[in-house]
Predicted model as a PDB file, atoms N, CA, C, CB and O in Angstrom, pLDDT in the B-factor column:
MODEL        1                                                                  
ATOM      1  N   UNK A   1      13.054   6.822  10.572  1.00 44.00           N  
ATOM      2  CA  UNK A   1      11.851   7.010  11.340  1.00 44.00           C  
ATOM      3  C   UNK A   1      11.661   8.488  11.650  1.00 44.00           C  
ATOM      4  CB  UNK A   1      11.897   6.185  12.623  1.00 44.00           C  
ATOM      5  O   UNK A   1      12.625   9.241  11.515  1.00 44.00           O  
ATOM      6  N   UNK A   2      10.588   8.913  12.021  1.00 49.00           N  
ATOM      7  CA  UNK A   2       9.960  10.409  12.209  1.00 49.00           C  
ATOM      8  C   UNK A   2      10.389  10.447  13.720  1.00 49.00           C  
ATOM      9  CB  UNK A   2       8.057  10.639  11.886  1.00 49.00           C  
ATOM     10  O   UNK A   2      10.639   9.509  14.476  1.00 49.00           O  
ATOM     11  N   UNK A   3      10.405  12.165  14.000  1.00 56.00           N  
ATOM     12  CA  UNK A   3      10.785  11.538  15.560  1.00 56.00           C  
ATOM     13  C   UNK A   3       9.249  11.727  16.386  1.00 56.00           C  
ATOM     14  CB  UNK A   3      12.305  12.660  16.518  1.00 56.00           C  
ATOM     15  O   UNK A   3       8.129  11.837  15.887  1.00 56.00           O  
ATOM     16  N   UNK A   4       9.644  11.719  17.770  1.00 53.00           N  
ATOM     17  CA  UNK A   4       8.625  11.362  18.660  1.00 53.00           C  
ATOM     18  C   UNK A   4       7.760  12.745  18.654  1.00 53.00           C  
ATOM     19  CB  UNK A   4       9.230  10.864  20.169  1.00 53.00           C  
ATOM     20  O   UNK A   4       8.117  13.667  17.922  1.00 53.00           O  
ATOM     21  N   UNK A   5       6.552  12.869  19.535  1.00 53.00           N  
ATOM     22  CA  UNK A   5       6.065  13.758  19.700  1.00 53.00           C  
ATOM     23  C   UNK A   5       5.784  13.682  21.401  1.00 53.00           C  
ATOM     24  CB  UNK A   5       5.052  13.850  18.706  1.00 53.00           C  
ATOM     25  O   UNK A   5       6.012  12.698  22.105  1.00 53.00           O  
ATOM     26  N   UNK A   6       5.223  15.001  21.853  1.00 54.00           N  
ATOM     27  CA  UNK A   6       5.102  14.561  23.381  1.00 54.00           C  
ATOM     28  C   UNK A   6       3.507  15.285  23.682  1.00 54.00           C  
ATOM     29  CB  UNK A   6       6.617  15.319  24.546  1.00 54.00           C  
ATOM     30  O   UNK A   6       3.065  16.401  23.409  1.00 54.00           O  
ATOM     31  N   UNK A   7       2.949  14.184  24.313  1.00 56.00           N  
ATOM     32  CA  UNK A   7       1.520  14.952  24.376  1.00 56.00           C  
ATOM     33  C   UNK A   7       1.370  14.795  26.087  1.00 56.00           C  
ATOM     34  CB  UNK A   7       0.017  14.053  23.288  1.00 56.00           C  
ATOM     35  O   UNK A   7       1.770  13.884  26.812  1.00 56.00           O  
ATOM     36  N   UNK A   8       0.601  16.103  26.440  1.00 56.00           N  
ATOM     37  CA  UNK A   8       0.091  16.471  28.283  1.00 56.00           C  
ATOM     38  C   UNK A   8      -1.374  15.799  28.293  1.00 56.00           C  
ATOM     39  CB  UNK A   8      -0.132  18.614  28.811  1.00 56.00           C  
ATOM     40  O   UNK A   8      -2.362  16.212  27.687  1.00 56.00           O  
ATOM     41  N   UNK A   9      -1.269  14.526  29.227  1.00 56.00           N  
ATOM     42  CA  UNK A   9      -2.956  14.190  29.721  1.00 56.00           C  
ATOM     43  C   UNK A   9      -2.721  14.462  30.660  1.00 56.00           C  
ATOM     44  CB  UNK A   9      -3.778  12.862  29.715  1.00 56.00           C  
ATOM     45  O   UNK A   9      -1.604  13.986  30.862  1.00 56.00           O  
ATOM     46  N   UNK A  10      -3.184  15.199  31.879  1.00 61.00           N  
ATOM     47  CA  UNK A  10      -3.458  14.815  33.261  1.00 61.00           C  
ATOM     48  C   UNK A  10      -2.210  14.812  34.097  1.00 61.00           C  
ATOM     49  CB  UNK A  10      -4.103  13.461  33.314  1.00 61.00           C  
ATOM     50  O   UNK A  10      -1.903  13.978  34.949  1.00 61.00           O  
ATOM     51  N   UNK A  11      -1.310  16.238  33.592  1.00 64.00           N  
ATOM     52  CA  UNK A  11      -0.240  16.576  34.120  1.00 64.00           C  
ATOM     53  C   UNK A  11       0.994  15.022  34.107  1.00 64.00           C  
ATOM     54  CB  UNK A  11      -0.775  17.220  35.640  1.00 64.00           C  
ATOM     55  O   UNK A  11       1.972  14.799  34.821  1.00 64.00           O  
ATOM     56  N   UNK A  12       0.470  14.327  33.139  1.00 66.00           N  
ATOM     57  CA  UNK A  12       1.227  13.684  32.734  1.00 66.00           C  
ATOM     58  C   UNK A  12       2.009  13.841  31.426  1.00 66.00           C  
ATOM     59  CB  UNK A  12       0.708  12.842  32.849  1.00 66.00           C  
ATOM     60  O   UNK A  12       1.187  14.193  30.580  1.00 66.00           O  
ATOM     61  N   UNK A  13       3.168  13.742  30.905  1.00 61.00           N  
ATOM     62  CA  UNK A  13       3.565  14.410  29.870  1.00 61.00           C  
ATOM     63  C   UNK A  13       3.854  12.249  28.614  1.00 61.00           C  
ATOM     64  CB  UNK A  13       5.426  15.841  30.574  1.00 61.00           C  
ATOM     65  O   UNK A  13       4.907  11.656  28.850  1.00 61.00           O  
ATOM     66  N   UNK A  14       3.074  11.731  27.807  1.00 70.00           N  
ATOM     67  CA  UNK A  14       3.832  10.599  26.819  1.00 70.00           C  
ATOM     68  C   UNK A  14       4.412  10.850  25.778  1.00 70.00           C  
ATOM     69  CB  UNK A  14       3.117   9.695  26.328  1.00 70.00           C  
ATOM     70  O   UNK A  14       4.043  11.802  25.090  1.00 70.00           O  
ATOM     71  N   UNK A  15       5.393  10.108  25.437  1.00 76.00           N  
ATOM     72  CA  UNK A  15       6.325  10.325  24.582  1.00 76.00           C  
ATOM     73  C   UNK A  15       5.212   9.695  23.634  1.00 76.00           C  
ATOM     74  CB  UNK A  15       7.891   9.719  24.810  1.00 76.00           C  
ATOM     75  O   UNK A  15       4.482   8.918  24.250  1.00 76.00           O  
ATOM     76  N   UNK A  16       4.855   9.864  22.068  1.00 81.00           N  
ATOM     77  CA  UNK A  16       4.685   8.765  21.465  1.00 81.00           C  
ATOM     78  C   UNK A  16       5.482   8.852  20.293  1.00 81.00           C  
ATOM     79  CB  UNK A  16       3.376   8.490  21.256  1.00 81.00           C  
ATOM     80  O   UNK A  16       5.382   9.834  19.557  1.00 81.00           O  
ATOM     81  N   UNK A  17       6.582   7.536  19.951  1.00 87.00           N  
ATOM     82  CA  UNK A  17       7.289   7.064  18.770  1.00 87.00           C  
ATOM     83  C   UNK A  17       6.892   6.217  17.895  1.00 87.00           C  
ATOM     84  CB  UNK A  17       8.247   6.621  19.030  1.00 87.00           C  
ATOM     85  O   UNK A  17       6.697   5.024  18.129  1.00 87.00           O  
ATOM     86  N   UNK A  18       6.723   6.843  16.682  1.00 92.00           N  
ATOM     87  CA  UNK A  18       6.440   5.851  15.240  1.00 92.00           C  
ATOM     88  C   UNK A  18       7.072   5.026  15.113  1.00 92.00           C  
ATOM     89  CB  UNK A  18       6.557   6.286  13.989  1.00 92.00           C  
ATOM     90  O   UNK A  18       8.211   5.096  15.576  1.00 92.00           O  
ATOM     91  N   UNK A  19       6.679   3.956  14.488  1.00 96.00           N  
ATOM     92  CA  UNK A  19       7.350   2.584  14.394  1.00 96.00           C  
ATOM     93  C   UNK A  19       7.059   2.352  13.115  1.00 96.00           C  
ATOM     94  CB  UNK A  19       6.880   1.414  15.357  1.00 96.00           C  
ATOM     95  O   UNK A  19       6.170   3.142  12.796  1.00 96.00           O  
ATOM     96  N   UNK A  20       7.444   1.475  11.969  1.00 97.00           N  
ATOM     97  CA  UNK A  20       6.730   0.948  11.063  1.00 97.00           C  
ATOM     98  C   UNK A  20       7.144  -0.489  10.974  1.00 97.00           C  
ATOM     99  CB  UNK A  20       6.833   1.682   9.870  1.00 97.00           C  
ATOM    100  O   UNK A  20       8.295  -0.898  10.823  1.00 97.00           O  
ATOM    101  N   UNK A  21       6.290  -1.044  11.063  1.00 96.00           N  
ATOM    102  CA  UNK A  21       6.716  -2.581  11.683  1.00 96.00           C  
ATOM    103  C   UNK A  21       6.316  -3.879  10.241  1.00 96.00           C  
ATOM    104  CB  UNK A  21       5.415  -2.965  13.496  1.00 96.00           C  
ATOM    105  O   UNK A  21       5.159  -4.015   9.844  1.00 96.00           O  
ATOM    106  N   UNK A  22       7.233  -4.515   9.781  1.00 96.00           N  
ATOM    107  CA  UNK A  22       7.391  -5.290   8.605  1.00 96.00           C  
ATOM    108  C   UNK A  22       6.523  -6.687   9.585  1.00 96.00           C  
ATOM    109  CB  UNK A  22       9.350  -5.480   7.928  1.00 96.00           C  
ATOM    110  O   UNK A  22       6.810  -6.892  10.765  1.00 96.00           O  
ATOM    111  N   UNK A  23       5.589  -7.425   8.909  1.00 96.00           N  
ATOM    112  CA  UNK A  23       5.480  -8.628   9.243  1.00 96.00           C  
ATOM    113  C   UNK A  23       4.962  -9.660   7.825  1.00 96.00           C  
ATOM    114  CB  UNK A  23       4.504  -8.563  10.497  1.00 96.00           C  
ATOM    115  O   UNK A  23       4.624  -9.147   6.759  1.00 96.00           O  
ATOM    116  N   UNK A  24       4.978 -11.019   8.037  1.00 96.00           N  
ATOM    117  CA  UNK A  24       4.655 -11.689   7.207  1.00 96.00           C  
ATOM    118  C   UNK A  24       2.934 -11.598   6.527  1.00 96.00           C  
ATOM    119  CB  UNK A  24       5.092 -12.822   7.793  1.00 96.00           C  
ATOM    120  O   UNK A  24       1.921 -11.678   7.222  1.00 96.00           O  
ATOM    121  N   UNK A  25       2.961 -11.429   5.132  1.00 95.00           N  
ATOM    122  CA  UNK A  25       1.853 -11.107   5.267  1.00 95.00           C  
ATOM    123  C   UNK A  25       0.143 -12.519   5.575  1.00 95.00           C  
ATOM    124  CB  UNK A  25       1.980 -10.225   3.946  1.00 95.00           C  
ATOM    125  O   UNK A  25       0.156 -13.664   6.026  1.00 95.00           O  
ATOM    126  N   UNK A  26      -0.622 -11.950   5.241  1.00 92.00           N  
ATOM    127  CA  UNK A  26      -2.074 -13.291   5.714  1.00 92.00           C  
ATOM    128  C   UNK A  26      -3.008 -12.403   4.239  1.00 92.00           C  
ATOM    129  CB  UNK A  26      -3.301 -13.026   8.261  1.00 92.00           C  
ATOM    130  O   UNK A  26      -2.790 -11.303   3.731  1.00 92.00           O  
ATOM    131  N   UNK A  27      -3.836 -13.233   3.987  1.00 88.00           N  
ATOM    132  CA  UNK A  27      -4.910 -12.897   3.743  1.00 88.00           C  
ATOM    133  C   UNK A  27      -5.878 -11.611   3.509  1.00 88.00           C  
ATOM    134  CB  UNK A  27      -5.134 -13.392   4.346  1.00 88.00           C  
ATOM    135  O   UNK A  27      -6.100 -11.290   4.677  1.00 88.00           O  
ATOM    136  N   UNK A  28      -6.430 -10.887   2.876  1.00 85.00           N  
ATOM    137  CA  UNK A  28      -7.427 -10.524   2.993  1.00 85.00           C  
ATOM    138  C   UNK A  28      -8.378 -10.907   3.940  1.00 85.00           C  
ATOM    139  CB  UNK A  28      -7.706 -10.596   2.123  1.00 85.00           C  
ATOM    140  O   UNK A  28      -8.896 -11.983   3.642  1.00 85.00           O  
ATOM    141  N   UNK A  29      -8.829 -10.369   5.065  1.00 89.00           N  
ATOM    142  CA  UNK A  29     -10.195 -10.959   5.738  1.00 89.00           C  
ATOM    143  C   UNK A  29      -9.403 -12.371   6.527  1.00 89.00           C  
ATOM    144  CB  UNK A  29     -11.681 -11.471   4.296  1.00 89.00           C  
ATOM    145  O   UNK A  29      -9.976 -13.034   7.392  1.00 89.00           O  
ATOM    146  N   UNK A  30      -8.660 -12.521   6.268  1.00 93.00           N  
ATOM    147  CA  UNK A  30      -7.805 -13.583   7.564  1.00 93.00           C  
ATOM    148  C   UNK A  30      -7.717 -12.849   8.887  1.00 93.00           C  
ATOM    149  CB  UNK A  30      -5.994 -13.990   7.165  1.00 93.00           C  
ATOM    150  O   UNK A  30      -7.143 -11.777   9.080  1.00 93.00           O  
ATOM    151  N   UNK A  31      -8.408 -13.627   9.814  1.00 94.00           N  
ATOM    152  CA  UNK A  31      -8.039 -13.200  11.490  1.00 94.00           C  
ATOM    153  C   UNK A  31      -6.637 -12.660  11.679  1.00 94.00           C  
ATOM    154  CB  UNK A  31      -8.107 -14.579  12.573  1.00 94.00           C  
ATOM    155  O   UNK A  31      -6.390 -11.660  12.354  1.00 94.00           O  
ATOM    156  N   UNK A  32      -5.579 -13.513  10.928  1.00 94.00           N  
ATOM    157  CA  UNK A  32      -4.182 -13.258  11.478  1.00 94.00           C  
ATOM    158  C   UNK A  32      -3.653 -12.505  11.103  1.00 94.00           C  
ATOM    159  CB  UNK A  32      -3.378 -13.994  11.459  1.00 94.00           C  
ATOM    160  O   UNK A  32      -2.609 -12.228  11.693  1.00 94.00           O  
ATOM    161  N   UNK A  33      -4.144 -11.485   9.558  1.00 95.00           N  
ATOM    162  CA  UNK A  33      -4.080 -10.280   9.320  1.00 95.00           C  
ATOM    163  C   UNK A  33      -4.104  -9.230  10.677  1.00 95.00           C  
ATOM    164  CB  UNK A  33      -5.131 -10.116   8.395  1.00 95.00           C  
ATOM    165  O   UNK A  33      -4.865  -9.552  11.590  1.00 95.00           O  
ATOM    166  N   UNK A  34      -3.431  -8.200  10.804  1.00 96.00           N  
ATOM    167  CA  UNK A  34      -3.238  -7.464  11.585  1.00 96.00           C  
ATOM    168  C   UNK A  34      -3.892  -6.067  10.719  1.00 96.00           C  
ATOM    169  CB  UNK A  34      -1.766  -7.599  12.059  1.00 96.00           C  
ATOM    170  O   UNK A  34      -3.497  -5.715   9.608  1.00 96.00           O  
ATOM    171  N   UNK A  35      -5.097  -5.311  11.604  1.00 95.00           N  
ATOM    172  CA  UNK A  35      -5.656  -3.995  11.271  1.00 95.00           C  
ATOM    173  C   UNK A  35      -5.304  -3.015  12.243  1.00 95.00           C  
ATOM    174  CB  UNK A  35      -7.099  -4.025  11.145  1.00 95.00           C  
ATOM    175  O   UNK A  35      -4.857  -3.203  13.375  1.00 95.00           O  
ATOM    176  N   UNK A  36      -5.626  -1.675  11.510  1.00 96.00           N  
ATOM    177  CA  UNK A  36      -5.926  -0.793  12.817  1.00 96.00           C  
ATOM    178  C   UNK A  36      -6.608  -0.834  13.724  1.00 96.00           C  
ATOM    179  CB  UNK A  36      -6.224   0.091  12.710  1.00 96.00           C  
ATOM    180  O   UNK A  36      -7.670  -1.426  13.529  1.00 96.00           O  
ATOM    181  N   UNK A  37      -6.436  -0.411  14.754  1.00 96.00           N  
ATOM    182  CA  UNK A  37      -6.743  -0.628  16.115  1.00 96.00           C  
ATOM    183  C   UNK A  37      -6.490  -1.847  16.563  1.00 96.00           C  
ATOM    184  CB  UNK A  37      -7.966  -0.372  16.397  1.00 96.00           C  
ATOM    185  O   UNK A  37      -7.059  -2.212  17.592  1.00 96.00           O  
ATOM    186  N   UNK A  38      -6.046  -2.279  16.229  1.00 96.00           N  
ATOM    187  CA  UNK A  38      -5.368  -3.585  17.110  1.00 96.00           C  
ATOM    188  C   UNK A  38      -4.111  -3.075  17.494  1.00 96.00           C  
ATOM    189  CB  UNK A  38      -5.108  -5.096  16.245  1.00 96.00           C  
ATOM    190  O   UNK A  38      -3.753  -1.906  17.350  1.00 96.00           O  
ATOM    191  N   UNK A  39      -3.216  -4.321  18.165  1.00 94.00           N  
ATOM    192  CA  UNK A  39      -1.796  -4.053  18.822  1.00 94.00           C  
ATOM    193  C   UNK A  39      -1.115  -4.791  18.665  1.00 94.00           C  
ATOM    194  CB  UNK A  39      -1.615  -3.891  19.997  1.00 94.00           C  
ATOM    195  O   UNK A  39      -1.527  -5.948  18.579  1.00 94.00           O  
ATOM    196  N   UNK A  40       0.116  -4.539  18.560  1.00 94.00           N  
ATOM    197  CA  UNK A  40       1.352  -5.441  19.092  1.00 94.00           C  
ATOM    198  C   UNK A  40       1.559  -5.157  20.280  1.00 94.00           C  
ATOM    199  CB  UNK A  40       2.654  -5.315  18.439  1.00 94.00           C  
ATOM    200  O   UNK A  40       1.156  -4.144  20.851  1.00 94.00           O  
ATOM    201  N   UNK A  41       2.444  -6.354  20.913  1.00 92.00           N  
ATOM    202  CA  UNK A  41       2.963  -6.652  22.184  1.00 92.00           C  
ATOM    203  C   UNK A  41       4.565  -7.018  22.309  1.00 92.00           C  
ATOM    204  CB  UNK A  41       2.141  -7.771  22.671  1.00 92.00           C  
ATOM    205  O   UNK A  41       5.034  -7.932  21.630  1.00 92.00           O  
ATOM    206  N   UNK A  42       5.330  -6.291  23.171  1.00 90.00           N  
ATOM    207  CA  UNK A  42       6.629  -6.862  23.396  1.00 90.00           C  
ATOM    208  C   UNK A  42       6.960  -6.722  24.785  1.00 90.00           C  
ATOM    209  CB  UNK A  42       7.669  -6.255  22.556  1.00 90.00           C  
ATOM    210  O   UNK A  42       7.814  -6.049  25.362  1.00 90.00           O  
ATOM    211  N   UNK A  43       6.201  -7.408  25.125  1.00 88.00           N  
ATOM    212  CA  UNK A  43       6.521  -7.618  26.734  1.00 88.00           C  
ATOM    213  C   UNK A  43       5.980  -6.711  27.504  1.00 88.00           C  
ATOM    214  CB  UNK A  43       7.940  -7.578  27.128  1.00 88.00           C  
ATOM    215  O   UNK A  43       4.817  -7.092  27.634  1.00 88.00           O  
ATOM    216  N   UNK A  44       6.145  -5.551  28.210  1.00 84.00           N  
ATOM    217  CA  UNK A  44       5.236  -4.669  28.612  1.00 84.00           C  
ATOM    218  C   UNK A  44       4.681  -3.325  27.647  1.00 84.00           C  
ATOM    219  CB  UNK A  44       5.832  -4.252  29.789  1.00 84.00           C  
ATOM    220  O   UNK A  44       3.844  -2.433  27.789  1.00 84.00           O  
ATOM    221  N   UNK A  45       5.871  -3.831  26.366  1.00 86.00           N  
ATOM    222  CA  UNK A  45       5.396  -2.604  25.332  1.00 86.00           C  
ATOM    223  C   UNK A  45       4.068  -2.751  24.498  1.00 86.00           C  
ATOM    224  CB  UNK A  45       6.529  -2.396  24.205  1.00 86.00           C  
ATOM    225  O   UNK A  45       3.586  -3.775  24.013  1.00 86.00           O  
ATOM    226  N   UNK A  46       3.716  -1.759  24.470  1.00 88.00           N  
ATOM    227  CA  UNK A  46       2.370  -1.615  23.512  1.00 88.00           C  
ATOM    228  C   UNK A  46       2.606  -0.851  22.625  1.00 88.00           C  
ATOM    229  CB  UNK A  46       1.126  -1.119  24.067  1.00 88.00           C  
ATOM    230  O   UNK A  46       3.122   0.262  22.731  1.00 88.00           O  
ATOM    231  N   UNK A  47       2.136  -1.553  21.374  1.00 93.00           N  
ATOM    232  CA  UNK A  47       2.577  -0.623  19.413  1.00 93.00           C  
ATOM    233  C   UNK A  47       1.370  -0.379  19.091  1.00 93.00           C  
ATOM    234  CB  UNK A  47       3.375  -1.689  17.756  1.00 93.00           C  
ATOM    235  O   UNK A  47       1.188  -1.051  18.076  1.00 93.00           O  
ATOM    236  N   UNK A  48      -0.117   0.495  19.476  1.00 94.00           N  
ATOM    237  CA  UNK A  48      -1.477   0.338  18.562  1.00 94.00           C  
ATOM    238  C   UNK A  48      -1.182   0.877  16.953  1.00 94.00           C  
ATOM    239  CB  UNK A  48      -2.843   1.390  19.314  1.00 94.00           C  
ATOM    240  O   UNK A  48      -0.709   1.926  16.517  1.00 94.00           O  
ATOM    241  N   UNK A  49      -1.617  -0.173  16.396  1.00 97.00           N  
ATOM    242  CA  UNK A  49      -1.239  -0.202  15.214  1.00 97.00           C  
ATOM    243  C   UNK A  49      -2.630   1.082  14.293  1.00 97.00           C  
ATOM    244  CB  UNK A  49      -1.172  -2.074  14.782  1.00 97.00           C  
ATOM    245  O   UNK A  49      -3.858   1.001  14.266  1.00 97.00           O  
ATOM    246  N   UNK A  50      -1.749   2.049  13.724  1.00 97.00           N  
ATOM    247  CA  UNK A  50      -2.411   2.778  13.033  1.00 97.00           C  
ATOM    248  C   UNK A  50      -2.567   2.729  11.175  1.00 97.00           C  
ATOM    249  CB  UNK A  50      -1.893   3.874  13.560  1.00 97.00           C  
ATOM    250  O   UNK A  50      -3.081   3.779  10.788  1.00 97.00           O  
ATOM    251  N   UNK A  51      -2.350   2.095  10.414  1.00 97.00           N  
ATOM    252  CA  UNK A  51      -2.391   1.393   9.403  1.00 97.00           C  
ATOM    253  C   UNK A  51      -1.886   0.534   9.095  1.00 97.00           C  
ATOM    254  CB  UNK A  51      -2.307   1.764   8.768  1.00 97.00           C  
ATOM    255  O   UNK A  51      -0.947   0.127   9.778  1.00 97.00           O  
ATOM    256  N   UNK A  52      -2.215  -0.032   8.108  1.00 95.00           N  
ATOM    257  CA  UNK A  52      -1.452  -1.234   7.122  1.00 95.00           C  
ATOM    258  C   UNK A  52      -1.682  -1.406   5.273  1.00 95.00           C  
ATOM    259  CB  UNK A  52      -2.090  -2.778   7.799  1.00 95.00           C  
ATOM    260  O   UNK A  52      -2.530  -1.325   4.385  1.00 95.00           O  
ATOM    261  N   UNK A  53      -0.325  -1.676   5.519  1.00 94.00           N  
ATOM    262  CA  UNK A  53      -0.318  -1.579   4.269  1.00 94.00           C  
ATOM    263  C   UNK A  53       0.369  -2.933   3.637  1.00 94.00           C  
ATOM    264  CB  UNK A  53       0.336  -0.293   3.943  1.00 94.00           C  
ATOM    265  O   UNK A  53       0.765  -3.769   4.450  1.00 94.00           O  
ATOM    266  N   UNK A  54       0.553  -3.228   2.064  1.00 93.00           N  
ATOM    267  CA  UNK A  54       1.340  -4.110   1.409  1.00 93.00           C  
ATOM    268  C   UNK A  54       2.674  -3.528   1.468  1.00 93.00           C  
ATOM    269  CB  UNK A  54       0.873  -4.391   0.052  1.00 93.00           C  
ATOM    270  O   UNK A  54       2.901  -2.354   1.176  1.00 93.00           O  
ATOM    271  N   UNK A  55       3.548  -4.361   1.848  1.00 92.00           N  
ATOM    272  CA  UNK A  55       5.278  -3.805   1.919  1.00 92.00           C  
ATOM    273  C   UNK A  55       6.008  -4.001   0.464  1.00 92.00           C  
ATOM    274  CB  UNK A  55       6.330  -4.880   3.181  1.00 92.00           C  
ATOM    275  O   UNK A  55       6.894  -3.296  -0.018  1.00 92.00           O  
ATOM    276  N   UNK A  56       5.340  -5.241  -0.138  1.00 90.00           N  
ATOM    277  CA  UNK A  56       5.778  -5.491  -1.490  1.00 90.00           C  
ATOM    278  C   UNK A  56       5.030  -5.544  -2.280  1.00 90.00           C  
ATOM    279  CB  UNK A  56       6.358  -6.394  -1.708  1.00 90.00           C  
ATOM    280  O   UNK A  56       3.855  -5.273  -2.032  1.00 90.00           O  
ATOM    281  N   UNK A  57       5.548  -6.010  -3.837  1.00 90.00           N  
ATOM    282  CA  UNK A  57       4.300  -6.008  -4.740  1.00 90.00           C  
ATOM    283  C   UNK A  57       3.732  -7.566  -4.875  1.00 90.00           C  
ATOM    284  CB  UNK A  57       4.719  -5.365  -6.313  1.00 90.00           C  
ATOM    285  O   UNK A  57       2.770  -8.071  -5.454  1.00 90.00           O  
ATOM    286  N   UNK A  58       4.869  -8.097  -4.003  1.00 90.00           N  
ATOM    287  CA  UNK A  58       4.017  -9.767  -4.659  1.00 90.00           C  
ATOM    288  C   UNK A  58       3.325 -10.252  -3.464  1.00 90.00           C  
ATOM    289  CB  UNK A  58       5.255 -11.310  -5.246  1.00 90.00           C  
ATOM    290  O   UNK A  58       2.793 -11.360  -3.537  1.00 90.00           O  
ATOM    291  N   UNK A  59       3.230  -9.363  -2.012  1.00 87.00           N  
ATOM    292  CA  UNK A  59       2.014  -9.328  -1.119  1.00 87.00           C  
ATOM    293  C   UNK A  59       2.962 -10.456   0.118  1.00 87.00           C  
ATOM    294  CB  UNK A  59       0.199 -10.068  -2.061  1.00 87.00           C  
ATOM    295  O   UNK A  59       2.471 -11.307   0.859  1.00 87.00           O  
ATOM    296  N   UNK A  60       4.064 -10.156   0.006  1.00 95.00           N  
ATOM    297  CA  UNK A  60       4.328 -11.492   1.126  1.00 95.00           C  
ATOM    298  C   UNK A  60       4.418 -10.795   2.421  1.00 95.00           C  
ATOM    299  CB  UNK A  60       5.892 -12.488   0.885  1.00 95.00           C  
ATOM    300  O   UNK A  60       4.062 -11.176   3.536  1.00 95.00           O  
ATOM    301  N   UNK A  61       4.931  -9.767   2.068  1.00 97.00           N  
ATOM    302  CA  UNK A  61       4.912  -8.624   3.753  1.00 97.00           C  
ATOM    303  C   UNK A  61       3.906  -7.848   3.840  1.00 97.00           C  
ATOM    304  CB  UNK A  61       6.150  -7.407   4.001  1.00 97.00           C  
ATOM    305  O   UNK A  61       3.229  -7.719   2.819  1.00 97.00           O  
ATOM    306  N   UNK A  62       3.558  -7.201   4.908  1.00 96.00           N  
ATOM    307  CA  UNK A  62       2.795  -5.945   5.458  1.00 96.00           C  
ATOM    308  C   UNK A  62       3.780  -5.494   6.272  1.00 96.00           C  
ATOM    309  CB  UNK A  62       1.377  -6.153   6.253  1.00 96.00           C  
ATOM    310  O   UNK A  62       4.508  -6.078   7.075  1.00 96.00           O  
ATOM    311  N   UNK A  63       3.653  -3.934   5.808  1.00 97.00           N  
ATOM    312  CA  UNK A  63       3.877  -2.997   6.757  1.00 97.00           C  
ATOM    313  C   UNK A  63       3.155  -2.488   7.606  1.00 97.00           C  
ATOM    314  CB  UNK A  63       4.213  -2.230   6.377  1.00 97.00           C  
ATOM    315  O   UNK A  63       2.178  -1.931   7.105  1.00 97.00           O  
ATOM    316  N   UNK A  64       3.246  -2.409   9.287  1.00 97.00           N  
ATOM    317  CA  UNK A  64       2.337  -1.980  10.032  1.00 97.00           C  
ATOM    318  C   UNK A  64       2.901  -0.708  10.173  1.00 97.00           C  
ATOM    319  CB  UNK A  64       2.033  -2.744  11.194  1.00 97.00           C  
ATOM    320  O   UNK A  64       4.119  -0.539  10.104  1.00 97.00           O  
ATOM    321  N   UNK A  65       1.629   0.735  10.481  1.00 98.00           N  
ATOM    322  CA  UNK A  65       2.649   1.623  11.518  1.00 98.00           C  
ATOM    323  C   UNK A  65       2.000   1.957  12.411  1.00 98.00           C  
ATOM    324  CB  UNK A  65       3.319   2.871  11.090  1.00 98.00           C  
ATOM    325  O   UNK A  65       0.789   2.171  12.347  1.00 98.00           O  
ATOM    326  N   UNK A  66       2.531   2.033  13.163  1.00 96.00           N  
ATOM    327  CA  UNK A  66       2.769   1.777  14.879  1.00 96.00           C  
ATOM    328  C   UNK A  66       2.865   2.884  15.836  1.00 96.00           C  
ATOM    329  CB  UNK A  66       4.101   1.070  15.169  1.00 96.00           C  
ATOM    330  O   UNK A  66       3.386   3.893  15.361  1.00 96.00           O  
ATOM    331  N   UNK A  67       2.515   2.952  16.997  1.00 93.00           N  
ATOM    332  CA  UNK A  67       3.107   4.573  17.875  1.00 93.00           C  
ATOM    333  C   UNK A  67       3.685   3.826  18.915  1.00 93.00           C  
ATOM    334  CB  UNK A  67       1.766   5.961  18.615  1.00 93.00           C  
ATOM    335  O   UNK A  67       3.240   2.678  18.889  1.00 93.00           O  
ATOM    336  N   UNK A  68       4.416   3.989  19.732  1.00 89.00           N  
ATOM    337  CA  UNK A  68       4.613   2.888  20.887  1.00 89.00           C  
ATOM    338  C   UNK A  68       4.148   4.755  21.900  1.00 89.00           C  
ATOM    339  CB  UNK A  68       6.882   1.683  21.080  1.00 89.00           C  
ATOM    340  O   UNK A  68       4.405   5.761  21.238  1.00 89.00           O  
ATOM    341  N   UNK A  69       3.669   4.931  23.027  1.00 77.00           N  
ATOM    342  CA  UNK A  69       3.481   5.891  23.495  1.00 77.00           C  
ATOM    343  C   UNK A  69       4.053   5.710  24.945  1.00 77.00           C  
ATOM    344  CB  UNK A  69       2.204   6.219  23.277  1.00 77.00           C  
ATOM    345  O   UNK A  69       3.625   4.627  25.344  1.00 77.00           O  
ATOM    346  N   UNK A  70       4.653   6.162  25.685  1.00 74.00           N  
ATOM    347  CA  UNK A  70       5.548   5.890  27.132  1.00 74.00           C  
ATOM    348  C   UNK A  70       5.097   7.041  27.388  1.00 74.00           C  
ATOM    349  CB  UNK A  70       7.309   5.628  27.286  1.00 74.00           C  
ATOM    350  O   UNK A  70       4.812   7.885  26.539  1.00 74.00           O  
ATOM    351  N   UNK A  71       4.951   7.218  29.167  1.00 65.00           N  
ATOM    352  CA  UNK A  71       5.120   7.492  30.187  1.00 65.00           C  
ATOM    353  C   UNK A  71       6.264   8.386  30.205  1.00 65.00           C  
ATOM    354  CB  UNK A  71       5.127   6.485  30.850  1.00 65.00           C  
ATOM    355  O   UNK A  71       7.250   7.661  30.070  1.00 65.00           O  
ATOM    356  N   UNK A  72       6.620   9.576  30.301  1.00 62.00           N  
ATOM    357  CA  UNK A  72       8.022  10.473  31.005  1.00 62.00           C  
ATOM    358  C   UNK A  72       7.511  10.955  31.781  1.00 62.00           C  
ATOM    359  CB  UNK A  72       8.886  11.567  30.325  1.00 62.00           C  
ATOM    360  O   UNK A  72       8.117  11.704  32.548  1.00 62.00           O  
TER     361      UNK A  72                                                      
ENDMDL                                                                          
END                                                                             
């Protein structure tokens, strides 16, 4: 993985870390396909997903990638 970067809003300083996140793949044009700008969720974490792609060639995975961005 790449490492983090740290960005200043509002004398606040977020970490944000790349992720690239493997899931099963869906469809073309299937709802359950996952795009950009959408999200994952892991409990209070948030991943906005910044592309997707095919992980393999015979289409069974997608690769998402991801920023998770925190608070320091």
């Amino acid at each position: 993985m790449a490492e983090g970067v740290d960005h200043h809003k509002a004398d606040l300083i977020f970490a944000a870390v790349p992720y690239r996140i493997t899931v099963r793949a869906a469809p073309t044009g299937a709802v359950s396909r996952p795009k950009a700008g959408q999200r994952f969720r892991e409990g209070t974490r948030l991943f906005p997903i910044l592309a997707v792609t095919e992980a393999d060639p015979y289409g069974r995975f997608l690769t998402c990638f991801a920023r998770e961005e925190v608070a320091t």
